[in-house]
N, C-alpha and C positions, 0 to 999 in steps of 0.2 A: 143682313141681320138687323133686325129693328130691336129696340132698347125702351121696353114700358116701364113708367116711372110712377109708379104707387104715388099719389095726393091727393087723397081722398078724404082724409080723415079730418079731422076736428081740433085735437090739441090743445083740448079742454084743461089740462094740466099745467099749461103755458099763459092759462088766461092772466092779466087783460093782453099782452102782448099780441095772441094768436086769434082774440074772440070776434075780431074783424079783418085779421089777416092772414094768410098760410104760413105754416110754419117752414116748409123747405124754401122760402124766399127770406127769411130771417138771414142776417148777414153775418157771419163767421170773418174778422178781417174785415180784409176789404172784396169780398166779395158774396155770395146768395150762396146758401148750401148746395142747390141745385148747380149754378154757375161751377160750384167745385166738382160734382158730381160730373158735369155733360163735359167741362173740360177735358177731365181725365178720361172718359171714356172714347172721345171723338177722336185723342190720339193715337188710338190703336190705328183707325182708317176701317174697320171694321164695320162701324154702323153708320145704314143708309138712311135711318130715320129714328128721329126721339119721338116718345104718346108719351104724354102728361096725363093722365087719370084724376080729373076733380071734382069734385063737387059743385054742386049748382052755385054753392054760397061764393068759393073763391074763383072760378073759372076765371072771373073776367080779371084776376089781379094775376095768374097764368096767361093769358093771352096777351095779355099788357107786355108781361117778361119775356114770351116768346118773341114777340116781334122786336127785341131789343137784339137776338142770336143769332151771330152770323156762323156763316159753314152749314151743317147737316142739317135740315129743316127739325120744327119742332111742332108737331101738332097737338093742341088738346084737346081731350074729348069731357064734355062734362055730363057728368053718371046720371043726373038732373036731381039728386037728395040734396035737401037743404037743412038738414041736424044730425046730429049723430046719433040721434036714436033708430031713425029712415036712413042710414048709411047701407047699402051694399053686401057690402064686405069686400076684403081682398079678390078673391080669387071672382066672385060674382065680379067686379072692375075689371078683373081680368078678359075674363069672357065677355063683356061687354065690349070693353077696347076693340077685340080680336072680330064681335061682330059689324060695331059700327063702322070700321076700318077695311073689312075685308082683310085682314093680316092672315097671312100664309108663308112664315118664313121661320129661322131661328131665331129665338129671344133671349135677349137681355132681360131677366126683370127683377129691379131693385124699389126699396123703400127708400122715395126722396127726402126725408127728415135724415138721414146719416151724415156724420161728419168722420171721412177715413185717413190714414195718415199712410197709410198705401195707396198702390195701384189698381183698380179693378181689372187694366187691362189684362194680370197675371190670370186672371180667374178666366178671364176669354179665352187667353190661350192655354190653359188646363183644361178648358169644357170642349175646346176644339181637339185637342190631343187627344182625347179621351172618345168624343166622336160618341157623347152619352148625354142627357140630362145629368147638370151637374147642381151642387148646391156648397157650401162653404162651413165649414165649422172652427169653432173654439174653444177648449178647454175652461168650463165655469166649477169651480169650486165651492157657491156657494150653495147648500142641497134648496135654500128659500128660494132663489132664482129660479135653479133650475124648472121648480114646479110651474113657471111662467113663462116658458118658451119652448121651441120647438125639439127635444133631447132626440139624437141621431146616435143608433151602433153601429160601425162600420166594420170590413172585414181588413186585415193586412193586405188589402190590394186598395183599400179606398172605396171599396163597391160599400154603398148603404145597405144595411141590413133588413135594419129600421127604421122609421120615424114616427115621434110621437109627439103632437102638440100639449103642451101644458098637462105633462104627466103626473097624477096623482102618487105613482112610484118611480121615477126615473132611473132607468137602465143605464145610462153611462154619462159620464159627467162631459160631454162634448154636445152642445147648444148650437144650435143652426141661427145665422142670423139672416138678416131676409135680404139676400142677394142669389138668383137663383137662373141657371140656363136650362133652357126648353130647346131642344132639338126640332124641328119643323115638326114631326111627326109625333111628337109627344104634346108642341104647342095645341094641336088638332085633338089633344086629347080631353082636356080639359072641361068642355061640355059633359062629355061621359064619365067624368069623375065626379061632376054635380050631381048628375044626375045616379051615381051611385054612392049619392049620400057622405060625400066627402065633404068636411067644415067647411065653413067658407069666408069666416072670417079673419083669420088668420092666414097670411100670401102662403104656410109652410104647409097650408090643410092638405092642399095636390099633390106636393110631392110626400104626405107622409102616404093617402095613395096610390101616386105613379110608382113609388119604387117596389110596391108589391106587384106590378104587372110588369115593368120594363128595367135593366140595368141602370143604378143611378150612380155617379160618383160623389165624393165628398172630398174636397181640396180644404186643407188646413190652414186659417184665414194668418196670413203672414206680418200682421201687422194688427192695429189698435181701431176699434169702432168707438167714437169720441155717444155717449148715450146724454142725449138732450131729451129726459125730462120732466124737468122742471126750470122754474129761471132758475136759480140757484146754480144747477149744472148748464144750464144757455151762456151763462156770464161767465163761470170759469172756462169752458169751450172760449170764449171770446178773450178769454186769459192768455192759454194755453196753447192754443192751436199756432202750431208751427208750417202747416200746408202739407203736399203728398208726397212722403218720401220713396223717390222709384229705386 
């Protein structure tokens, strides 16, 4: 299983902090968001390879950091965009990664900017058990939010009904955050969901739709996603954060 690591973006919200630097290398404690992220994952034993996904602007402060990681290799590939106006998108990085790589396996794929106070390995063994593209939610109360992320209905078995990026009306107050599994055969799908006019800027545009063609599940995220962004919330993160509790 390879493990794509969304860092692409800009973090323009973070500036000056981020306006020469990425943000998932910003340090939470004493270690890089990213460091906490490949930690946690590399425990399972599960993944045989990390892709960093970055831009033209930061690649080389990525590559700097990969060569510092010992255990599972870590390759970056950079998108060659240097603003965020010429950015990609997710799922375009996606497809990218998958072509300049050759990848033909099942994926891990997370947004490297997260700081979690859980496991992800729980969600690898929920997407394996399940033997499905899987994707993660959580219960958001606030209806302003919700209009800004990816709002998922699910059935009483977990199967996704729906999904919908940045709904103008949201159907159910359970918000997809961007940590998501691709099954080998669903990873292969994703060219084809481009090209049948699925978003592309947002990592959730594919799966809101692969679950109209293929079985998806939705694991209920077990723990807290620490949201860096602004300083303001970068510094309390750097308060508060107590590490992952398994």
């Amino acid at each position: 299983m390879k493990c794509l690591i969304l860092a692409a973006g800009y973090a323009t919200r973070l500036y000056p902090l981020t306006e020469n630097f990425p943000k998932p290398l910003l340090k939470v404690k004493e270690k890089t968001i990213l460091d906490w992220l490949l930690d946690d994952i590399e425990s399972s034993g599960l993944v045989d390879g990390f892709v960093v996904i970055s831009n033209h602007k930061f690649a080389g402060h990525f590559k700097e950091w990969a060569a510092t990681r010992t255990g599972v290799k870590v390759t970056v590939v950079d998108d060659g965009t240097s603003t965020n106006e010429t950015r990609l998108g997710a799922v375009r990085d996606i497809q990218f990664a998958i072509d300049s790589l050759g990848i033909d396996d099942d994926m891990l794929v997370i947004a490297g900017d997260n700081v979690l106070d859980f496991s992800l390995v729980r969600f690898i063994e929920y997407a394996r058990m399940k033997g499905t593209s899987c994707i993660m939610r959580y219960s958001e109360a606030s209806e302003a939010k919700l209009h800004k992320c990816g709002v998922v209905v699910v059935d009483k078995d977990d199967l996704v009904v729906s999904m919908e990026e940045k709904p103008a009306e949201p159907r159910s107050h359970w918000c997809c955050p961007p940590f998501y599994y691709y099954t080998r055969e669903d990873a292969r799908k994703v060219a084809e969901g481009i090209a049948a006019g699925c978003g592309t800027d947002a990592p959730g545009s594919y799966i809101a739709w692969l679950c109209g063609q293929v079985k998806v599940h939705s694991m209920e995220m077990p723990g807290r996603r620490y949201d860096i962004g602004n300083l303001d919330s970068y510094h309390a993160v750097c308060e508060e954060y107590d590490g992952i509790l398994r």
